[in-house]
C-alpha positions in Angstrom: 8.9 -19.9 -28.9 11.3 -18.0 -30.7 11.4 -14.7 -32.3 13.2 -12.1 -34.3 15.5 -9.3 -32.8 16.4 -6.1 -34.6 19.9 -4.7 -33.4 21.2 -1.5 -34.5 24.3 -1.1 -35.3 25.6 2.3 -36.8 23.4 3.0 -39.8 22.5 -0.9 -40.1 20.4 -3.0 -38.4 20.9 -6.6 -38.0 18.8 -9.7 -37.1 19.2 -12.5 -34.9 16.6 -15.2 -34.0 16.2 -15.6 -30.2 14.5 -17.4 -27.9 13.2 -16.6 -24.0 13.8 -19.0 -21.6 12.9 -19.8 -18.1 16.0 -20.2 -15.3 14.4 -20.7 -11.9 12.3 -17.2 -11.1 14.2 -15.5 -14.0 13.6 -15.7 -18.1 16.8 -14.7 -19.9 16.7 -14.2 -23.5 19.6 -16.7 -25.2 20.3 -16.0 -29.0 19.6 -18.9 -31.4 21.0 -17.8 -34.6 22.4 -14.5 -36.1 21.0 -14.0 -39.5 22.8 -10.9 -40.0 21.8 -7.1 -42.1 18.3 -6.4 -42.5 17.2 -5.8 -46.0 14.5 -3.6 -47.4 12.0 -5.3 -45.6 11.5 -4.9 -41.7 12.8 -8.2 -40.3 14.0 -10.1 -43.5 18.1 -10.1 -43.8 19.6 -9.7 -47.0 20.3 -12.9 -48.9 23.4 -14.2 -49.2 24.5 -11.6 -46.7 27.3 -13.6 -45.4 28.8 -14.4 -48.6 28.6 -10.9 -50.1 29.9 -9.2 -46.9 31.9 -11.5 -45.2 30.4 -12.3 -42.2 31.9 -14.9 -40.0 29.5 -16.7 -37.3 29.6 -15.0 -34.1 32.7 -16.0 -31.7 31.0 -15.2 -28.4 27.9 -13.9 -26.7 28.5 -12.9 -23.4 26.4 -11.3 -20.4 27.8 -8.1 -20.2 25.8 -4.7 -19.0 25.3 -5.4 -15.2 29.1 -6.6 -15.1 30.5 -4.4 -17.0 28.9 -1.8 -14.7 29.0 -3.4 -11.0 33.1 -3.7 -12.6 33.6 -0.3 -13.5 32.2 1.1 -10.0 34.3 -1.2 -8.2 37.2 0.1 -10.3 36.5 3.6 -9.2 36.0 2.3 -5.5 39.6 1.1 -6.3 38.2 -2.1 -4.9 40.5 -4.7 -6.6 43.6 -2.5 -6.4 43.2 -2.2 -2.5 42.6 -5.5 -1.8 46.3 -6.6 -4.0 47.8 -3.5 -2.5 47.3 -5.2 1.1 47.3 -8.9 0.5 50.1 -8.8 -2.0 52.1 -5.7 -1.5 51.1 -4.1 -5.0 48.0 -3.0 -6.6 50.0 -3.2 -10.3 50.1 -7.0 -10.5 48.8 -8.2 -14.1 46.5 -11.6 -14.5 44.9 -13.2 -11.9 45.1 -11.9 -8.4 42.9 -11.7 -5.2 41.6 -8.2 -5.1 40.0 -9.6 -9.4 38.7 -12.7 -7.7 37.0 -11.1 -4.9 35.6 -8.5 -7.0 34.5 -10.5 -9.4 32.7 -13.0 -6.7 30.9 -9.8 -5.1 29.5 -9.1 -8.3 28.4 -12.2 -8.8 26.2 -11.9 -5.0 24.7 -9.0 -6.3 23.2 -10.5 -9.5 23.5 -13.9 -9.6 24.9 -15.9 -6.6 26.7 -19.0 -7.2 29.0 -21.4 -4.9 32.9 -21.0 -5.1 32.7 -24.6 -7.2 30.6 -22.9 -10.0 32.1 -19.0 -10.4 34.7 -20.6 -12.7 31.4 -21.4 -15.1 29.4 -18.4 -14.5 32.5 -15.9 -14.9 33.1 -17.2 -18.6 29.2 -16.4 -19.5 30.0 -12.8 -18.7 32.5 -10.1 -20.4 34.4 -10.2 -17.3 37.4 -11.9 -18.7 37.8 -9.5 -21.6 37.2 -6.5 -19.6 40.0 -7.6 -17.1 42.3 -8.8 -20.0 42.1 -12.5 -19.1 41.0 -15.7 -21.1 37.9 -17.5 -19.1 39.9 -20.5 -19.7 42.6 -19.6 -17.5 40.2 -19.0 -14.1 39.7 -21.9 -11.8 37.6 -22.7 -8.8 40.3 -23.2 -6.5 41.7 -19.6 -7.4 38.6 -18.4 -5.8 39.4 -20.2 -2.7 42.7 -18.9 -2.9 41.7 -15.4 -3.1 39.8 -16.0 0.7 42.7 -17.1 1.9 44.7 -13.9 1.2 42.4 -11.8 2.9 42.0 -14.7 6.4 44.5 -17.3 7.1 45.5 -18.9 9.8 49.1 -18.2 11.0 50.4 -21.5 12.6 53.5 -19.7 13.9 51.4 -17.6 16.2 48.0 -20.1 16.3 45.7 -17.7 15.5 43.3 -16.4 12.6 45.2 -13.3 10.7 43.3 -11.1 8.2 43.5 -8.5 6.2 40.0 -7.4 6.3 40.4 -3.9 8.5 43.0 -2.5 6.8 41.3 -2.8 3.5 37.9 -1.6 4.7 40.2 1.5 6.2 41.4 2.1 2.9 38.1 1.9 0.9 36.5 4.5 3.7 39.4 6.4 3.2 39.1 6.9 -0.6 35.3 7.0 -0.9 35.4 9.4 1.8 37.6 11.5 -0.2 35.8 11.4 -3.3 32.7 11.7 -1.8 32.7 14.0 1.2 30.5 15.2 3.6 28.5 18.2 3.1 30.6 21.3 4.3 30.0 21.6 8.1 28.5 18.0 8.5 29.8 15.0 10.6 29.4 11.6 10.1 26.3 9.8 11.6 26.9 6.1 12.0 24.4 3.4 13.0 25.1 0.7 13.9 23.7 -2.7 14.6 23.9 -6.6 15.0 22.2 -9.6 13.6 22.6 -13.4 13.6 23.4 -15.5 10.3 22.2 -18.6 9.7 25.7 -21.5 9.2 25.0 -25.1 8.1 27.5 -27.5 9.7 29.0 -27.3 12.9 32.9 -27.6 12.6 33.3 -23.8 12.8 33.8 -22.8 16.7 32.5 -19.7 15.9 29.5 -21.2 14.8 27.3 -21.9 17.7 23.3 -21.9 18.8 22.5 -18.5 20.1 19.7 -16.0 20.5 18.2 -14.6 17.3 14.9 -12.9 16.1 13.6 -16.1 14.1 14.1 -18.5 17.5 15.9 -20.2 15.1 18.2 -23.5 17.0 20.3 -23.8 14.2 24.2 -22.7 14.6 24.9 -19.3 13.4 27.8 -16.4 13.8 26.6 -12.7 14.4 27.0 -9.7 12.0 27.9 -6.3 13.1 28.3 -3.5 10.7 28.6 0.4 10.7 27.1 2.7 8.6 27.2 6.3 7.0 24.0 8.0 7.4 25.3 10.0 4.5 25.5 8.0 1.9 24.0 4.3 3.0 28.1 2.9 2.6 29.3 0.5 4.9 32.3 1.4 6.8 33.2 -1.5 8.6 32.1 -5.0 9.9 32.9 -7.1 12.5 32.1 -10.9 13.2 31.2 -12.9 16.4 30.4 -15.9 17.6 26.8 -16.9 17.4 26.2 -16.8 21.4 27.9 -13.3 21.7 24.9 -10.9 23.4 24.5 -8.0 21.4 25.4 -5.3 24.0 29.5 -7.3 24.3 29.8 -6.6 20.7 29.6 -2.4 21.6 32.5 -2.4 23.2 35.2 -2.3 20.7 32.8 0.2 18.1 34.1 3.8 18.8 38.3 2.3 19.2 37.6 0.5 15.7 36.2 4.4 14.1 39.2 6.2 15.6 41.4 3.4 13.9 39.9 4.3 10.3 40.5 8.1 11.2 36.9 9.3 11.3 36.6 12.7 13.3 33.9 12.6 16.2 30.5 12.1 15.0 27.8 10.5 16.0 26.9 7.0 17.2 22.8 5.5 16.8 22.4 2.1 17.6 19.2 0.2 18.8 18.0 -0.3 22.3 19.1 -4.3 22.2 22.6 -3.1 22.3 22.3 -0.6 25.3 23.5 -0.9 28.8 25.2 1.3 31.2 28.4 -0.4 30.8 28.4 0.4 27.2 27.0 4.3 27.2 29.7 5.2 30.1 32.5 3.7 27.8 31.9 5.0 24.6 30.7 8.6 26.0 34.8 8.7 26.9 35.7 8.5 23.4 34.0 12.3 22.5 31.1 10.8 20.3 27.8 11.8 19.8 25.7 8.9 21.2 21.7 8.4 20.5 20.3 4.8 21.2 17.5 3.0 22.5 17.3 2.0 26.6 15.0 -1.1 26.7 12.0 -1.1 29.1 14.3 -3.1 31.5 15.6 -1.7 34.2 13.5 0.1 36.8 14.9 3.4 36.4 14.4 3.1 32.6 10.3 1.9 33.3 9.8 5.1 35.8 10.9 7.2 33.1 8.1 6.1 30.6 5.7 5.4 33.0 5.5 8.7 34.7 6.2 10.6 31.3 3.0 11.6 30.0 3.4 12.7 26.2 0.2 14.6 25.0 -0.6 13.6 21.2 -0.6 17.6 20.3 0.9 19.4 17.8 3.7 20.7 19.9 4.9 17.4 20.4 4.9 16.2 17.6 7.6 14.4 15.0 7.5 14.9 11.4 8.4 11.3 10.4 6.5 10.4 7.2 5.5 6.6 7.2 6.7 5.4 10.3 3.1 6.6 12.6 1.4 9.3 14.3 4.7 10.1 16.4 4.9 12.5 19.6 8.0 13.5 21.8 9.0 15.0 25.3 12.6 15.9 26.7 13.7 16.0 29.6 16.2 15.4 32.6 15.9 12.0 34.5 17.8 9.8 36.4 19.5 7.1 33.8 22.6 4.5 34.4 23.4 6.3 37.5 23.2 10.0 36.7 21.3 13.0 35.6 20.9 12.4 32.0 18.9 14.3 28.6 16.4 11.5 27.9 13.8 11.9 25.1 10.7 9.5 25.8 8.6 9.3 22.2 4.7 7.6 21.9 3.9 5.6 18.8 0.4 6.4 18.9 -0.6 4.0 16.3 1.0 1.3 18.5 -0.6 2.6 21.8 -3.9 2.0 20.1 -3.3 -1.0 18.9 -1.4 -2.5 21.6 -4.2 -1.5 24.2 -6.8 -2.9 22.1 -5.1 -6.4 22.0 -4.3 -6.8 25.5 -7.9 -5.3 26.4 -8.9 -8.2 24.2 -6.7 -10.3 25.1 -7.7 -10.0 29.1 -10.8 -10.3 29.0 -10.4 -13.6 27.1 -8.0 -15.4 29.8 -10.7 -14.0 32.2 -13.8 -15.6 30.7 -11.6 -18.8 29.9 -10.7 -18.6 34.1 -14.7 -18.2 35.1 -15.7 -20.8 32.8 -12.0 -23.4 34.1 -13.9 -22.5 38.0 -17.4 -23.3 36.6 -16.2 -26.7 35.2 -13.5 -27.8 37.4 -15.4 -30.7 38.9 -13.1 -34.4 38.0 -9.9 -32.4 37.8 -7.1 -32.2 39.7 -5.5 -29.7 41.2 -2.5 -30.3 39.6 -4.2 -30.6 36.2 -5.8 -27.1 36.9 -2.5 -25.3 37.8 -0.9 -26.6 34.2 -4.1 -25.9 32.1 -3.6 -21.9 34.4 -0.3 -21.9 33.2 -1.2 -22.3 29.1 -4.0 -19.8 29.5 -2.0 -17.0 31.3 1.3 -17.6 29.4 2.8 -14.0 28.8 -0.1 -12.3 30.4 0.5 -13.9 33.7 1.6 -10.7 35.7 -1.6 -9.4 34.8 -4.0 -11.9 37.2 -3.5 -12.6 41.2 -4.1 -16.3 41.4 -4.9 -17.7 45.2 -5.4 -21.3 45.6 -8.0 -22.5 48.3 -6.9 -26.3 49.9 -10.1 -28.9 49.8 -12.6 -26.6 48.8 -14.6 -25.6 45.0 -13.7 -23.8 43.4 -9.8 -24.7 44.0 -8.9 -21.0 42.9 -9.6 -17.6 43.3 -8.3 -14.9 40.9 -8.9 -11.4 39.7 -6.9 -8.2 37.5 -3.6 -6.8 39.1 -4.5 -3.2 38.1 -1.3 -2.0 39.3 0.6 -3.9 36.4 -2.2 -3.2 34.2 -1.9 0.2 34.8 2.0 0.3 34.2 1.6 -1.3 31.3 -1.2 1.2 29.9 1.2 4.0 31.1 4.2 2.4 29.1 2.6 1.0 26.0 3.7 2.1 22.7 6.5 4.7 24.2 10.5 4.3 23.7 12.9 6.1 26.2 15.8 7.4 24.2 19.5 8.5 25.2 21.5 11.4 23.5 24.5 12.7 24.7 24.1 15.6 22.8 21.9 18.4 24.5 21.6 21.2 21.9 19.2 18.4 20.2 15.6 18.5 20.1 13.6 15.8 20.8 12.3 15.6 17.2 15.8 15.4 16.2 16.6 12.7 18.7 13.4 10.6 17.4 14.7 11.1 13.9 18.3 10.1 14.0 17.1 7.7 16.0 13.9 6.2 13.6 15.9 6.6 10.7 18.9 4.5 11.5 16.8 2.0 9.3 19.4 2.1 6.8 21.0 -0.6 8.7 18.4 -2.6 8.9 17.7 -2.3 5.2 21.5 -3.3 5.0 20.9 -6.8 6.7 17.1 -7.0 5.4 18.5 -7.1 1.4 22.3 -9.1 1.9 19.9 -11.8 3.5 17.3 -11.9 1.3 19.4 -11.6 -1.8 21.7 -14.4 -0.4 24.7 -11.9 -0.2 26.1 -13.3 3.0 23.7 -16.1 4.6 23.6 -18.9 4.8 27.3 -19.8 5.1 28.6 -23.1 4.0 32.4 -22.5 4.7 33.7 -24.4 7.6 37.4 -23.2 8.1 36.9 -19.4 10.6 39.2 -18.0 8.4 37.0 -18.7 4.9 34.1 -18.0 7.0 35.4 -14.2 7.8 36.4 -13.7 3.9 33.2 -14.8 2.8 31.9 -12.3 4.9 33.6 -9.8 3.7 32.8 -10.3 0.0 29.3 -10.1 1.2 30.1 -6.8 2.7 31.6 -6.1 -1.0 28.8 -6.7 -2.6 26.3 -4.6 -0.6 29.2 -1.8 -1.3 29.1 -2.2 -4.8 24.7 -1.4 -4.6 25.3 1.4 -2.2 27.7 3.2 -4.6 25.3 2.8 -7.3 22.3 3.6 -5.0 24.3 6.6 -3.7 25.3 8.0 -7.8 21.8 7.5 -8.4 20.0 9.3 -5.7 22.4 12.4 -6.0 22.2 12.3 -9.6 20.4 15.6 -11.2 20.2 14.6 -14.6 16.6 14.0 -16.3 18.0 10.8 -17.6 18.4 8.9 -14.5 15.1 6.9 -14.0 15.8 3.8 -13.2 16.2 2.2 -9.9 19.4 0.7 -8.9 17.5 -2.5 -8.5 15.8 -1.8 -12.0 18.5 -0.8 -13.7 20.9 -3.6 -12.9 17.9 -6.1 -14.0 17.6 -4.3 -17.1 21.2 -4.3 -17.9 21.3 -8.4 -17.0 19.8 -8.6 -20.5 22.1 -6.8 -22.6 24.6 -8.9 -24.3 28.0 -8.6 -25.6 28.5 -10.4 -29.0 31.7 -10.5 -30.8 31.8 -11.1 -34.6 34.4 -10.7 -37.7 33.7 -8.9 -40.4 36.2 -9.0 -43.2 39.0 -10.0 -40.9 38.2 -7.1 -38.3 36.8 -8.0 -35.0 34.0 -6.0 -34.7 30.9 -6.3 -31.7 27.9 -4.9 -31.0 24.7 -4.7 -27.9 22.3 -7.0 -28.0 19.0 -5.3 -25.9 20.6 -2.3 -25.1 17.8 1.0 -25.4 18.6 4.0 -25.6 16.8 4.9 -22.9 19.0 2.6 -20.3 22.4 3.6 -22.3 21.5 7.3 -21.4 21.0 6.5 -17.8 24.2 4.4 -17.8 26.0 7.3 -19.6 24.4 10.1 -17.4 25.9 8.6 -14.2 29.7 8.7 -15.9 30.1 5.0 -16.6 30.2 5.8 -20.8 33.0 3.7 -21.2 31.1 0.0 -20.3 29.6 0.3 -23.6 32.5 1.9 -26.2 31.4 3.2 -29.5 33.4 2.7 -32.6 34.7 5.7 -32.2 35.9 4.9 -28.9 37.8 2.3 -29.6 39.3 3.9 -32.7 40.5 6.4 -30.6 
């Protein structure tokens, strides 16, 4: 179904017949037919208006708004001029060059992900190449391929991967950093975690089978990134083989910070990554350090078991949506020392987790009465395996005795003394901080709000920003990364503008508004031998938002390019 779009333009208004159209999960709006000025009546152009005013058919129509914008932030990152400063020596190198490519490809994981074979396409149904200078004609898919390679190569002189990847993240900290500093008197907090990425094929030898939250068997590499508490940027990334345990990959965290220059701070990460290996090396470096302990070790159970934290208000942590939380400190014998432990209760997830095992044993002990009551034809070896499917996870919980030639074959009944631990242990988290002057609500905070991280992984997965991974060469597979990395810098910066934006006119989402500015076209026309353009679905309402946050220029007026 088509209909009829008014577009103004100065004191005009012209028409164009359009048409919505559905691509996958997304309706764009393609343009049919410009019909050019409006006349008297609302809707109706002026006959013979291309005659009378010279009109030539329009040239090009090109996606523009959410390019033009994701383009000019990277710009002021000084994204593309890093990247060419590094790979290539320069940052002043006109046409086609890595630190464009890879810029260009992030922007395309942000709002439209493609493969390398089809950015050549995409790129000329965007403004991109007039915005950088460039005819579309002139880009190809193997540039793109290029542009990987000048970030990770492999140098067969000293048989090994090389990249560029850390010194250009360095540099990008460095100047967001410096236009974007810290609150006077704050330090950085940086969280930092790990997750597994899904590869298809298996010619990349980092690309193996290894643990991961899905229990997915599939080949993948792991993920570890840092970020600023401050303002949701990533600093830095690292990649691993797929089998690496999450606590090897700690090792090298704090070095890699000094490296970029950042003064001490501190450190969260989760309890997966914990160990006493890891706390004793990194508390060298003069961190901060708040993480996680798992429920593991024995010394890390007798803290939370014999902790009793009283849901009261004295205890408890102002933490919004995350539950009813409640906190003690104290001194306890951790990793081989004296240490400041905070052990916090979820008390949402006490409840809940009490109730379920409650349920849960009393299920397995019915299912055991009734298994006695009925055993008569089975065997004894048939019993223990149909024991074994009812206990499963909940085995510690039961003391089985068998009985030789005699019915019933078994005897069982509850092992209070794990039940008991694990009432005493359910729903609390034992937490570490080097830092004594904290609180224990402060140590449950930094340490609940390191979600930021998560959120990190949560969206460049589900948007497709880095996973899966179809490269097969290490060295691609590292640069792909790190355009992923890219992209989730280019949202972050946006996110970040946004947030501390104090202007009425801000009230989009960075989400919403880079949706909203997908739509607006770019259409170039002559008009009595002048080039002349104008917005297709541009409000006022999103240019004032787009304005607001300093990025004016992505949509010139006349005046502006007069001037």
């Amino acid at each position: 179904m088509t209909f009829i779009k008014r577009m103004k333009r100065g004191k005009n208004v012209y028409l164009a017949e359009c048409q919505s159209v559905r691509e996958g999960k997304k309706v764009r709006t393609i343009t049919l037919n410009y019909l050019g000025k409006e006349g008297d009546q609302i809707g109706v152009p002026v006959k013979s208006m291309q005659e009378s005013y010279n009109w030539k058919p329009p040239e090009r129509s090109s996606r523009h708004g959410d390019v033009a914008l994701l383009w000019e932030i990277a710009e002021k990152q000084k994204i593309p001029e890093t990247i060419d400063r590094i790979c290539l020596g320069r940052s002043d190198i006109p046409g086609i060059t890595p630190g464009k490519l890879l810029t260009i490809w992030a922007i395309n994981r942000v709002i439209d992900p493609q493969s390398a074979t089809q950015l050549d396409q995409w790129l000329q149904t965007t403004s991109l190449p007039s915005l950088l200078g460039i005819s579309g004609d002139n880009f190809r898919k193997d540039d793109f391929y290029a542009a990987l390679d000048a970030v990770a190569y492999f140098d067969r002189k000293l048989g090994k991967i090389c990249e560029n990847i850390s010194r250009i993240e360095e540099m990008l900290y460095t100047h967001w950093r410096e236009s974007h500093p810290l609150p006077l008197g704050e330090e950085e907090v940086i969280a930092y975690d790990l997750t597994a990425v899904p590869f298809f094929g298996d010619t990349c030898p980092i690309a193996v089978k290894g643990h991961n939250a899905s229990h997915s068997e599939d080949n993948q590499i792991k993920l570890g990134v840092l970020i600023s508490k401050f303002d949701k940027m990533p600093i830095s990334h690292q990649i691993y083989p797929g089998n690496f345990s999450d606590i090897i990959t700690m090792e090298g965290i704090v070095p890699r910070l000094s490296d970029f220059g950042i003064k001490e701070g501190t450190l969260v990460w989760d309890r997966g990554n914990t160990s006493q290996k890891t706390v004793t090396t990194l508390e060298k470096y003069g961190w901060e350090l708040v993480c996680g302990v798992a429920k593991r070790s024995k010394e890390a159970i007798d803290i939370v078991s014999t902790t009793e934290v009283t849901p009261n208000l004295e205890n408890h942590v102002s933490c919004g949506k995350k539950g009813h939380i409640y906190a003690v400190q104290k001194t306890a014998k951790l990793f081989g020392k004296e240490r400041n432990v905070v052990v916090y209760l979820n008390l949402d997830k006490y409840t809940r987790c009490l109730a379920e095992r409650n349920y849960k044993l009393n299920e397995i002990s019915a299912t055991l009465k009734n298994l006695q009551d009925n055993e008569d034809g089975l065997s004894t070896e048939s019993i223990r395996k149909m024991l074994g499917n009812v206990l499963k996870n909940h085995k510690k919980f039961f003391e089985i005795q068998w009985v030789e030639k005699q019915k019933p074959c078994f005897t069982w009944k509850i092992n209070h003394e794990e039940r008991i631990l694990a009432e005493n242990t359910a729903g609390k988290y034992l937490l570490y901080a080097t830092n004594e002057n904290l609180s224990a609500e402060d140590v449950v905070m930094m340490y609940l709000n390191k979600d930021y991280v998560e959120k990190f992984f949560r969206d460049t997965k589900s948007e497709n920003e880095i996973s899966p991974i179809r490269h097969q060469l290490e060295s691609r597979v590292r640069a792909s990364m790190f355009v992923g990395v890219l992209a989730y810098r280019l949202k972050a910066a946006l996110g970040f503008l946004i947030k501390t934006s104090k202007s009425k006119d801000v009230v989009y989402s960075p989400t919403e508004l880079i949706k909203l500015l997908g739509r607006v076209e770019r259409v170039e026309m002559e008009h009595d031998e002048q080039p002349e353009f104008f917005f297709f679905n541009l409000t006022k309402k999103l240019k004032d938002q787009v304005v607001a946050l300093s990025f004016k220029n992505i949509f010139p007026s006349r005046e502006q390019d007069a001037a």
